[in-house]
C-alpha positions in Angstrom: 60.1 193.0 87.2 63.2 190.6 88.3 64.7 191.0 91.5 68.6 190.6 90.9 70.7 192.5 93.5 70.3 193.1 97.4 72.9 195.3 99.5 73.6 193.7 102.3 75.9 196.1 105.1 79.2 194.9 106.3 81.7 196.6 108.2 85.2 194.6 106.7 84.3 193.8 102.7 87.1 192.1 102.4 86.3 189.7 105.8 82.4 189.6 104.5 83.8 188.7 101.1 86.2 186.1 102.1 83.4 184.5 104.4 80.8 184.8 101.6 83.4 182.9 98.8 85.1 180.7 101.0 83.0 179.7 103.4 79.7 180.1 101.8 80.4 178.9 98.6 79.2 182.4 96.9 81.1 183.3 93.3 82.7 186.4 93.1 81.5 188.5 89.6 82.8 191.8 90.9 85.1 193.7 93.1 85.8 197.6 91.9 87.2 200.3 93.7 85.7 203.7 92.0 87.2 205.8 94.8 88.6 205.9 98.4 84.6 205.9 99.8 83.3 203.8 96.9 83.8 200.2 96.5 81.3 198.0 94.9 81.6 194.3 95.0 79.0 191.8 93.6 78.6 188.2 95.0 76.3 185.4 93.7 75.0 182.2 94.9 75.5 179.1 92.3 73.0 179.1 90.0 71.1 181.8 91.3 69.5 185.2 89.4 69.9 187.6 92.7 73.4 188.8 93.5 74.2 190.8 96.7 76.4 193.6 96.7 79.0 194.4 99.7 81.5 197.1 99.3 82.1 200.4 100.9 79.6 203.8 100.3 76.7 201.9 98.7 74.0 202.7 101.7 73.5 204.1 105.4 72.4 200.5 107.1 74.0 199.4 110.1 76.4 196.2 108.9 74.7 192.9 110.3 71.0 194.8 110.1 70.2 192.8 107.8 67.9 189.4 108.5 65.8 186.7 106.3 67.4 186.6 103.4 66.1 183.0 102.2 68.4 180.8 99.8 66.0 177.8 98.3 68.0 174.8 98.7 67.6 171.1 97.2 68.7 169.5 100.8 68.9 171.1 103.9 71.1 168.2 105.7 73.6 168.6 102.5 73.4 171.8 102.5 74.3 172.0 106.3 77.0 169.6 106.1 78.7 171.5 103.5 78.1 174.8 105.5 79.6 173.1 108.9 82.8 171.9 106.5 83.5 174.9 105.4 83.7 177.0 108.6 80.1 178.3 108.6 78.6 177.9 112.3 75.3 177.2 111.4 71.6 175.7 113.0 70.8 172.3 112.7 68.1 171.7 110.3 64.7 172.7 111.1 62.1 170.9 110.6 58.5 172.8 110.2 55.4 172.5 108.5 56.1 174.8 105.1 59.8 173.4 104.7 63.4 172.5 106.2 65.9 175.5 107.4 69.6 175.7 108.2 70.4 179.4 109.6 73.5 181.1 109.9 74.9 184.6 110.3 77.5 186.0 108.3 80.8 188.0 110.8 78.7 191.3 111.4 75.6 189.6 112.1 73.4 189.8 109.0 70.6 186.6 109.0 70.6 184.1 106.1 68.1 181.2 106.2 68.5 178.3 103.9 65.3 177.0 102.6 64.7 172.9 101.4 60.7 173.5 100.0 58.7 170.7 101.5 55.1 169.6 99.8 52.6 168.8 103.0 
């Protein structure tokens, strides 16, 4: 089993996908409209094997119900830099036992947390 593809609710696609290409850094492999209620659109992380999936009709979840989604990250002071320079309001990095964190929300709410893997 491989997981490859999260839905994540958003109330604009267009806004969430904007934030999630532009801002995030996130590469675009789909956007299709199969009807008024149905659009799908697939995003992915650089170099990653899970996608997410924003779009209009693909579940029932309340946009921005969404939290821990965990990105695993080389460097979380890179990685927040690059974040913060793009537009992304995000945490500083946190420091804790089982690795370093950068948080941020996307514009409805939904919680992403950026992982650097520590050894202790």
């Amino acid at each position: 089993m491989k997981l490859e593809l999260l839905i994540l609710p958003v109330s604009d696609v267009d806004r969430a996908k904007a934030f999630y290409v532009e801002r995030v850094g996130f590469v675009a492999d789909h956007d299709h409209t199969v009807s008024d209620d149905l659009r799908f659109v697939q995003l992915t992380p650089p170099g990653s094997g899970c996608s997410i999936a924003i779009g209009r009709g693909l579940n029932e979840k309340q946009p921005g119900s969404v939290e821990g989604i965990t990105l695993v990250i080389e460097d979380a002071d890179a990685t927040c830099a690059a974040l913060r320079e793009r537009g992304v309001d995000c945490t500083d990095v946190i420091d804790l036992p089982w690795g370093r964190f950068v948080r941020f929300t996307d514009p409805d709410g939904n919680g992403w947390s950026c992982q650097q893997i520590t050894q202790g």
